[in-house]
Structure formats: structure tokens, C-alpha cells
KOLDO-351713 format. One record per atom (N, C-alpha, C, O): y, x, z. Coordinates in steps of 0.2 Angstrom, whole numbers, plus 5000, padded with zeros to 4 digits. Each point is the difference from the previous one (the first is absolute). Layout:
YXZ
...
***
This chain:
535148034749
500450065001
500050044994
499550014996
501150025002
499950044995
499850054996
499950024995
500250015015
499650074998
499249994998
499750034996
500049935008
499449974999
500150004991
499750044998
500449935000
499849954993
500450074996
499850004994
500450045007
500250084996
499350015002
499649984996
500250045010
499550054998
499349984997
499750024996
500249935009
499549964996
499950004991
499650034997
500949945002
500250024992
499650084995
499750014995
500850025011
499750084995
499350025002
499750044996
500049945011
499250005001
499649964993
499750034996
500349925005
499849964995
500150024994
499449994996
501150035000
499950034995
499950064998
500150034995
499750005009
499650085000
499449965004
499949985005
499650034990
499449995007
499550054998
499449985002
500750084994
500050055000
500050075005
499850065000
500749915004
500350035004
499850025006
499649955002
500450085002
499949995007
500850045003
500150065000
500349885004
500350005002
500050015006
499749955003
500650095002
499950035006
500750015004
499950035006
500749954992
500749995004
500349954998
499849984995
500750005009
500649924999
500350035003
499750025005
501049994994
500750025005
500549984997
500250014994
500349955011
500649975001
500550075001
500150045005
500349984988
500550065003
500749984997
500249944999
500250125001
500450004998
500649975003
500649984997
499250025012
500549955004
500450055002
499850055003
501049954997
500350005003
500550005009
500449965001
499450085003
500349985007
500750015000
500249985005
500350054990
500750005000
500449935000
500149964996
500150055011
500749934997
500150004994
499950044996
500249905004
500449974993
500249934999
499949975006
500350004990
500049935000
499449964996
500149935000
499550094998
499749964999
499050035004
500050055004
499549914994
499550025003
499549994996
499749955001
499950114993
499749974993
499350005004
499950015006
499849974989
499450025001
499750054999
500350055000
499049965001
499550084998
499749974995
499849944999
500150124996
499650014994
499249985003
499950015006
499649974990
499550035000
499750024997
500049984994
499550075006
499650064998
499349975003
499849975005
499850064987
499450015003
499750044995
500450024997
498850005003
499750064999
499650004998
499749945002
499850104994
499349994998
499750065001
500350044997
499149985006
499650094998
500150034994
500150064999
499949884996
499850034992
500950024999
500250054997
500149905006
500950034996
500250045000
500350034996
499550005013
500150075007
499850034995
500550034997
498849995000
499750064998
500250004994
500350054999
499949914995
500450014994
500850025000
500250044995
500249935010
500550034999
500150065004
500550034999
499050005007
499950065001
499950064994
500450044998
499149945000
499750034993
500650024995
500050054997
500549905002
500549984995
500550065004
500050064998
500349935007
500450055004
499650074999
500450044997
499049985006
499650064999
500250044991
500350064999
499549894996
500150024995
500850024997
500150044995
500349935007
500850025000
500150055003
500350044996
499549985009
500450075004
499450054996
500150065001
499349934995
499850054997
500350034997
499950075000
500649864995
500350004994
500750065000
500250054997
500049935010
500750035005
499850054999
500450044997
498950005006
500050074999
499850044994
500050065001
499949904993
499850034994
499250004999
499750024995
500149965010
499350024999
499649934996
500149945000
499550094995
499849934995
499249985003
499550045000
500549895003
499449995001
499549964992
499449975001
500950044996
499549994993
499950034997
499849984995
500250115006
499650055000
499250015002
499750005005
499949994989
499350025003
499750055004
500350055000
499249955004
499850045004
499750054994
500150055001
499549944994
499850034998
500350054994
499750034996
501149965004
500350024996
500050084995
500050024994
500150015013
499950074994
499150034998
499850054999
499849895001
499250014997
500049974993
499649994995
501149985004
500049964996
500450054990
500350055001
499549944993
500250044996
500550015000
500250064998
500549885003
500550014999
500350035006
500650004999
499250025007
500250055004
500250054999
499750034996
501049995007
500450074998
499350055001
499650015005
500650024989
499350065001
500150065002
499550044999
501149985003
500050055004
499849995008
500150055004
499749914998
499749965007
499450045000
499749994995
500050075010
499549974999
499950084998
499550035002
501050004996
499750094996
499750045004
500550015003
499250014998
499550065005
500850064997
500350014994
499949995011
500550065001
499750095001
499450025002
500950024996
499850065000
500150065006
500449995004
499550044996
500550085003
500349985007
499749975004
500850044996
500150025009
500249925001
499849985005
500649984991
500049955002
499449955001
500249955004
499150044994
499649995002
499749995007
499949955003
500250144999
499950045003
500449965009
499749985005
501050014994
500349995004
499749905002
500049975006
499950014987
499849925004
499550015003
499949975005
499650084993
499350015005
500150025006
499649995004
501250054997
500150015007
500149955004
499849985006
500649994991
500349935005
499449935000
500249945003
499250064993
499649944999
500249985009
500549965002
499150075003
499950015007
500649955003
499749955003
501050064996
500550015001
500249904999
500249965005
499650044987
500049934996
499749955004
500349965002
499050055001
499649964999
500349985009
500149945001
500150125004
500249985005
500649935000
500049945002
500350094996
500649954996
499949924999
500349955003
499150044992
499749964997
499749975005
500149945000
499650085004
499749985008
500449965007
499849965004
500950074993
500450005006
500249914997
499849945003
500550074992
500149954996
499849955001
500349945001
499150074999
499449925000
500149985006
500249955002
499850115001
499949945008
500749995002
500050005006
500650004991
500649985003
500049944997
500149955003
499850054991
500149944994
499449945003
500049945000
499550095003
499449945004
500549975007
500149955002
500350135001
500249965006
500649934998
500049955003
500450084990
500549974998
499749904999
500249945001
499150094995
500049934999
499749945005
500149945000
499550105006
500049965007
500549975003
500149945001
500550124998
500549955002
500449974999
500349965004
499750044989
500249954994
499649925002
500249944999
499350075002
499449965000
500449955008
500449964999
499550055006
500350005004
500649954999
499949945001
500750114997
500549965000
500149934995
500449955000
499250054996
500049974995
499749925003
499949944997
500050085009
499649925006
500550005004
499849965005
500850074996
500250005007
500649914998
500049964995
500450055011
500249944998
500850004996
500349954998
499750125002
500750034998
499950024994
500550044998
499149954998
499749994994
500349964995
500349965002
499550064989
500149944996
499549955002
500249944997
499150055006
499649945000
500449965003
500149954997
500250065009
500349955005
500750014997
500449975004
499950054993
500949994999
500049944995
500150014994
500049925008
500249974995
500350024994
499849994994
500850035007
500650014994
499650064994
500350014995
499050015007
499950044996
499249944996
499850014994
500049955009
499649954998
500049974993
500649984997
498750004999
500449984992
500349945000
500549994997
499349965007
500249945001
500850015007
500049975006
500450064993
500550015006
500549965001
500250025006
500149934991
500649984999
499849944999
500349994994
499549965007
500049935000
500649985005
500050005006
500549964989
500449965003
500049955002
500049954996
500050035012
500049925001
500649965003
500149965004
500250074993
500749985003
500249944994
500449964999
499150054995
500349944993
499549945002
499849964997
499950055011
499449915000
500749985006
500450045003
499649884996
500649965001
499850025011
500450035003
499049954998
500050015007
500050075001
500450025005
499450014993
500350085003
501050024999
500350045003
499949894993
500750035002
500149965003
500050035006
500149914996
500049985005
499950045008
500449995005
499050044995
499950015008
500450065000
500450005005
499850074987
500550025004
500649995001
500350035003
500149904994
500549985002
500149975005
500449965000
499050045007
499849985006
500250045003
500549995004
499050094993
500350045005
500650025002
500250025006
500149984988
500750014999
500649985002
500550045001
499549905000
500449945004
499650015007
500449985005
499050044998
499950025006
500350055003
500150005006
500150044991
500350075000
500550015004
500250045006
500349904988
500749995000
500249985007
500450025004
499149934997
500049955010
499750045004
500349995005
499350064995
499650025009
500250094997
499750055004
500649974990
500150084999
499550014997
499649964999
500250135000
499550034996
499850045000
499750034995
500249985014
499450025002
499349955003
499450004997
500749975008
499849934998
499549984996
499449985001
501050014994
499749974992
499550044998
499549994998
500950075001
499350074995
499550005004
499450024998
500649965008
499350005005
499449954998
499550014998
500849925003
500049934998
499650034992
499449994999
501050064995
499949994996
499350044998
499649984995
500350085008
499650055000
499149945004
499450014998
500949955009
499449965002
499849964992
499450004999
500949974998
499849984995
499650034993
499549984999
500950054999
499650064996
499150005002
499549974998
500750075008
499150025002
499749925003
499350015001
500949945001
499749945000
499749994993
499450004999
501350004994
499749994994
499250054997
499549984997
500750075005
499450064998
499650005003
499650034997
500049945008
499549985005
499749934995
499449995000
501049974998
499849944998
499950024992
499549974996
500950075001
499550014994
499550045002
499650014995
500350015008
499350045002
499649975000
499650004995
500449975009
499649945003
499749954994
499449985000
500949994995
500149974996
499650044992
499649984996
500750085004
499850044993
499250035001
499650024996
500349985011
499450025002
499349955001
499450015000
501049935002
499549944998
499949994992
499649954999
500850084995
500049984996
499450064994
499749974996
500450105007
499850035000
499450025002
499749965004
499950114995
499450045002
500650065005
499950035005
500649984990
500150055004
500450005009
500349955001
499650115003
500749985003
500750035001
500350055003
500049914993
500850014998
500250035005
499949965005
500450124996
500550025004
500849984999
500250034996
500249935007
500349964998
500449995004
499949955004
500950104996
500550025005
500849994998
500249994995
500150015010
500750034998
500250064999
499850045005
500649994991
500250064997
500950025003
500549974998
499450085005
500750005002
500250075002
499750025005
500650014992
500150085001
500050025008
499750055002
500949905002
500250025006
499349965006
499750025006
500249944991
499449995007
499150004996
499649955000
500450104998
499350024995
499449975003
499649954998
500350105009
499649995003
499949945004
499549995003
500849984998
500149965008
499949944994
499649965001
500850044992
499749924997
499250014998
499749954998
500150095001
499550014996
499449985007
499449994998
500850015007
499550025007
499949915001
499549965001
501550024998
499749935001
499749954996
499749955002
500450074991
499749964993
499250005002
499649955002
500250124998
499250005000
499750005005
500250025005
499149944995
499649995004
499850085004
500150054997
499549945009
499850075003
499550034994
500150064998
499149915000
499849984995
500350074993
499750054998
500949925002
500350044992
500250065004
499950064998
500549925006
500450095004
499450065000
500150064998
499249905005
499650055000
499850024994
499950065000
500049914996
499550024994
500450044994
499750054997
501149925003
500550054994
500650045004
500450044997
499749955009
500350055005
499950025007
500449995005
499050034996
499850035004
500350035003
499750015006
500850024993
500550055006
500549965002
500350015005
499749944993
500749935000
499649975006
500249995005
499350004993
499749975007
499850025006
500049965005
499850114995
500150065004
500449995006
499949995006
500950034988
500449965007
500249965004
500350005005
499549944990
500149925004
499650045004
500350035005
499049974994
499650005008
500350045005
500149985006
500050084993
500650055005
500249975003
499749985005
501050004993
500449955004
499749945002
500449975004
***
């Protein structure tokens, strides 16, 4: 299988890494005439938190603000030295009025910036997240459409298409998919310490592929609310 021998591939040569997704994306349900394959994508802790990190430091840049700025900067001599002057007279006077005022302020601040980064925290595990968006992963785009067997089955599907229509078929092709994603599980995880969460990625049926790729097992432990509702209904 080819998806198998890609990812295996980039596990084995990171073994530094701990890798924690596999996903089949970038499919397609629009008619058309032909019927490609899906990219695969996979993920490491360490890549997630560097190229967050890397992201974080851009939008710093966006705002002007320099984070290679010491904290200790205006203690330092070459510090603008007008920082820092005990002021006189009524302007003095008027900062002594507002200290009160400042520090309210300053208070408010903390705890919104605490609430913000809670829920920063939060969203950063949901599943509508960069951890789980393939297309956002370092490893994103592996092509399998250049191994001879992967063109071959989609020139299967394709000519199946053509004979029974295309609705049919996309059904056929989507049971496949998540067969494939089951069986690299299964496979990457016997290879492995970790367990590979390891899905179909698809804008239009998000939740419903991701419910049938993983085991109840992974539902509960990385989406808890996804699983919630299976059990509802």
C-alpha cells in the first residue's frame, strides 16, 4: 500500500519525533471526469509547536512589535535616558492622581489576557484547529498518485464511474478511503509506541469521516464532545 510505505517512511526517518496524526485529504466530491487520489498528511508534537511558534512570531512582526527586545532593556546604559525622570509640578502631581486608575486598568487587563489565553488553549485542541487540519501539517502534501498502483485503482474508479454514475461510486470511493485509514492505523500503530489518530479529511463530511476512521477509544480521549453525540443519538 502506498499510503502505508509514505508514512512509514517519514516516521522512520524522524525518530525523533513523536507523531500523533495520518490523514487522507484533499478529496474531492464534485463530479468530474476523472477520480484522483488524496494527498497524505501527517504530523509531529514537535512540528505543531514550531510552526505554531513560527506563525506566533510573524503576526508579532505584523504588529511591529519586536520580540528580540530585552526585558531588561531600559536598566541597561544604553537605554534612552529620559525613561525613567522623576517629573515635577503638577504634572507629577496629576500621575499621582490617576496611579489608582492605572493599576485598575492593569488588573482588568490580566484577567482578560488570562481569560484570552484559556481560550486560546482550548481552541488550540479542538478539532477545527491547526493540530487536526492536515493542509496546515509539516508533512501535508505527499503525493500518491506518482506510485503505479495508486494510478491504476484511480483509473478504477473512474471507469466505474463512467458504468454505474457518480453518486454510487463517490460512496464506494469514500468506503475505501476510511477502510484504507483503519488499516494504516492498525498497521502504523503496530509499528509504533504511539496511537496514530488516523482519518479522512474532508471539508463537507468533517465529522461523520472522522467518527468512522477512529476507534471509540480515540473519539473519547482527543474529542470528547464528538463523542458525546454519537452517544446521544
Amino acid at each position: 500500500m502506498a499510503a502505508l510505505r509514505h508514512a512509514a517512511e517519514v516516521i522512520d526517518g524522524h525518530p525523533d519525533q513523536t507523531f500523533y496524526a495520518v490523514a487522507l485529504h484533499g478529496v474531492s466530491t464534485e463530479e468530474s471526469d476523472s477520480i484522483a487520489m488524496p494527498l497524505l498528511a501527517l504530523n509531529s508534537l514537535q512540528a505543531l509547536a514550531r510552526d505554531r511558534n513560527t506563525e506566533q512570531r510573524e503576526q508579532f512582526v505584523e504588529r511591529g512589535e519586536d520580540l528580540d527586545e530585552p526585558d531588561d532593556y531600559e536598566d541597561r546604559a544604553d537605554a534612552d535616558l529620559t525613561e525613567g525622570l522623576i517629573e515635577t509640578g503638577s504634572a507629577a502631581e496629576d500621575d499621582d492622581d490617576s496611579t489608582d486608575e492605572d493599576d485598575d486598568g492593569e488588573d482588568l487587563d490580566q484577567v482578560l489576557a488570562s481569560i484570552e489565553a484559556d481560550l486560546d488553549e482550548d481552541d488550540s485542541e479542538s478539532f477545527y484547529s491547526d493540530k487536526w487540519e492536515p493542509s496546515d501539517w509539516h508533512w501535508s502534501s505527499i503525493d500518491l498518485c506518482e506510485d503505479p498502483a495508486a494510478s491504476i485503482w484511480s483509473d478504477a474508479m473512474t471507469a466505474l464511474a463512467a458504468r454505474e454514475g457518480w453518486e454510487p461510486t463517490i460512496k464506494r470511493y469514500y468506503q475505501t478511503l476510511i477502510a484504507v485509514a483503519q488499516s494504516l492505523r492498525d498497521e502504523l500503530n503496530a509499528q509504533t509506541s504511539e496511537d496514530l489518530v488516523t482519518y479522512v479529511a474532508d471539508e463537507d463530511h468533517a465529522e461523520q469521516l472522522l467518527t468512522l476512521c477512529l476507534t471509540p477509544k480515540q473519539l473519547a480521549k482527543h474529542f470528547p464532545q464528538l463523542g458525546e453525540l454519537i452517544d446521544e443519538h
